[in-house]
N, C-alpha and C positions, 0 to 999 in steps of 0.2 A: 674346968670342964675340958674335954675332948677339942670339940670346936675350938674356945681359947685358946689353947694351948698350939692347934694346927695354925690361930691367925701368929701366935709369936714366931712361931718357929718360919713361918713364910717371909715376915716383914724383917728378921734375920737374913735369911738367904737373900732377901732384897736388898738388904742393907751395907749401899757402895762403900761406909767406913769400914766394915770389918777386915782385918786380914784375912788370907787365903786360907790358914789354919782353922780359925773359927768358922769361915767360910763351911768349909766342907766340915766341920761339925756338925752342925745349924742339915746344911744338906743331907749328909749322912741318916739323919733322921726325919726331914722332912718328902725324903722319897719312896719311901716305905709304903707299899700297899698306895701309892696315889694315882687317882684318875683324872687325864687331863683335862677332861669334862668340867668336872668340878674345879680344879686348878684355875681354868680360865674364868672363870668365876669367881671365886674366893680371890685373887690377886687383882683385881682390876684397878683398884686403886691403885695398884705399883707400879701396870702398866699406863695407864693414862695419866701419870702424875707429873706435875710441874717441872719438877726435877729430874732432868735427860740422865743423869746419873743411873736416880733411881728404875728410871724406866728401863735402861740398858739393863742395869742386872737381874731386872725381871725378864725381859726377853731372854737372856740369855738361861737365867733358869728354864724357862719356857724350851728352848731348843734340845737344855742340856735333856731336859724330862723325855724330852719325844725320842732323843736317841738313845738313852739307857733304858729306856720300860717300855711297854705294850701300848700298841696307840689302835683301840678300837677301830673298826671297818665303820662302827656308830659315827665317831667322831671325829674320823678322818677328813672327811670332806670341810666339815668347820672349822676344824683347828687351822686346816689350808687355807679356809679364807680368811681369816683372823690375821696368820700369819702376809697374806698378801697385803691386810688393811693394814698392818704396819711398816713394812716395807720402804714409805716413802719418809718415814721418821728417820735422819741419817744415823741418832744416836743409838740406833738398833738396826739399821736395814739388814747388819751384816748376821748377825741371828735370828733376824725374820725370814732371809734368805734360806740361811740354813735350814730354820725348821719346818718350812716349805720343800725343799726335798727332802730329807725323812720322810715327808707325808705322802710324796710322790713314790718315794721306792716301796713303801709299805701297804699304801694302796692295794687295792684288787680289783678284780672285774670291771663291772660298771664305773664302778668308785674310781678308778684309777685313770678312766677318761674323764673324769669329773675333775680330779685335781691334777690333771695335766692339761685342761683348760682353764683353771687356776692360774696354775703356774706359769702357761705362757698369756693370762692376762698382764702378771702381775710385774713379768724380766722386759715382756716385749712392750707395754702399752704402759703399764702401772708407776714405773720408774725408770728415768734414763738414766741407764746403768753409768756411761763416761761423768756426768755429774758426782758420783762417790769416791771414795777415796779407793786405793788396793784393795783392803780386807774386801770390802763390799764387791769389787767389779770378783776379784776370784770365785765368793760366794753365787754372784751372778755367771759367769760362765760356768762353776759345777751344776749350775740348774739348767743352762742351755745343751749341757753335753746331755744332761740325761733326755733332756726332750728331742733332742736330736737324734737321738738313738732306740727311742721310743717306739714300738710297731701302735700302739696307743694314740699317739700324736702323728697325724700324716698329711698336713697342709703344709707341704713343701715351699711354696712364696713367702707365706708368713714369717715362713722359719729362716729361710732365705733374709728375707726384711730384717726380720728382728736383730738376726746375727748382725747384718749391716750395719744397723741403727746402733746395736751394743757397741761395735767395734770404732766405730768413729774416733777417732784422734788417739787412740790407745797407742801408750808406748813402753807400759812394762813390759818389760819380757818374757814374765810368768802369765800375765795376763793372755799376751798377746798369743803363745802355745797353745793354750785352752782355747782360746777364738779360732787358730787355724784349724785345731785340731774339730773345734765345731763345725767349720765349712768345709773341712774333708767330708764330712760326717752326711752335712747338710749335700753336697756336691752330689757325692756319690748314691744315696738313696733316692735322688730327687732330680735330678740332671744327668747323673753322666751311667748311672745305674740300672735301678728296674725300673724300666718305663719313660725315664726322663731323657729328655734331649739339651741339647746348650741352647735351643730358642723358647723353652719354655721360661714364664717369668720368673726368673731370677732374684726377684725383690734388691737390685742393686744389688747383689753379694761380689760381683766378680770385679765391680766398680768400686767398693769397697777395699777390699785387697788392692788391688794395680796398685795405690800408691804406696803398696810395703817393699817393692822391686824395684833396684834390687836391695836383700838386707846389709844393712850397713851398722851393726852390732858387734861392741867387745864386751865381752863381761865382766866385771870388777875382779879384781887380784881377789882368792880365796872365795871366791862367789859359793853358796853351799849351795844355793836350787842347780846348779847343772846345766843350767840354759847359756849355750853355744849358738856361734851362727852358724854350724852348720844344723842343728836342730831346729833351729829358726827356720833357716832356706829350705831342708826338707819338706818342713810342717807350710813352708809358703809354696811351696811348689804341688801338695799334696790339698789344699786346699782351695787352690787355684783352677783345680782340674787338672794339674799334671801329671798326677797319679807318679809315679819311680819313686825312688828311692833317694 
């Protein structure tokens, strides 16, 4: 039967032995025509399953769905919260992550203040981002840039806070771009911008920064992300409140 046949072809794409080829076999066919409605329902056993393996490849199916197909204005709000209740699982947070913004950029109207208070339950309050490993903290600042930059999202302390709270002991240096590049973000629309002053609450943001000055970064020989200290010192300077160049 139909059914049958959607449960083999799911418990495949969940399936952490296969190679990548069979992988996107198994996918190739099981994305056709599916709504993620249903999705999170038909797979539940994959995600809530014993085996962190198994469940990572079901999240990760899960993200990869939201970004290649249609994700209803129905089900957008749910799938965001779904994705925030998994979130603090490590062996998925980083495609829980992911499929949490998808759901923020696809959003609409109402809908989109809806899951961009989601979204900053789930970066700012839900999960301490420095606890994860790279993939996940990147994941987590691609979600702060976009609420940072949100006319949707406009509690300036919070966001303030959050970044804070995110940035603590951070010393990747792709990480840490993304974070200044938030507190530029957060700075200027909220402080130094329209309508904000430097004596409004800050939520610690600027207390946070001071101890990255000044940057003391060399890059590894051949490094391929790009990350210089002078683009470090910019982005510290710029998200400091110093505004130049």
């Amino acid at each position: 039967s139909i059914p049958r046949r959607r449960s083999w072809i799911m418990e495949r794409v969940c399936d952490p032995t296969l190679d990548e080829e069979a992988r996107e076999a198994a996918w190739g066919e099981f994305r056709s025509g599916r709504d993620v409605g249903a999705v999170l329902l038909e797979a539940r056993e994959y995600f809530t399953s014993e085996d962190a393996k198994v469940r990572s490849q079901a999240m990760k199916m899960l993200a990869r769905l939201l970004e290649e197909c249609d994700v209803s204005q129905e089900h957008v709000v749910s799938v965001a919260d779904f994705c925030k209740g998994r979130a603090d699982d490590a062996s998925v947070s980083a495609s829980a992550l992911a499929g949490l913004k998808v759901c923020l950029e696809r959003a609409s109207g109402d809908r989109r203040q809806k899951v961009a208070a989601v979204a900053a339950d789930c970066v700012f309050d839900g999960v301490f981002v420095p606890a994860y490993g790279q993939r996940t903290r990147q994941r987590a600042w691609d979600l702060i840039d976009d609420l940072a930059r949100l006319d949707d999202f406009a509690d300036g302390p919070r966001l303030a806070k959050g970044i804070a709270k995110a940035l603590d002991g951070e010393k990747d240096p792709r990480c840490l771009l993304r974070a200044l590049r938030c507190a530029e973000a957060c700075a200027s629309r909220f402080f130094f911008g329209g309508g904000g002053n430097q004596n409004d609450d800050d939520g610690g943001l600027f207390d946070a920064i001071e101890p990255y000055f000044p940057i003391s970064f060399e890059p590894p020989p051949n490094d391929p992300y790009g990350v210089t200290p002078e683009r470090l010192r910019r982005a510290l300077r710029r998200g400091g409140g110093g505004g130049g160049a």
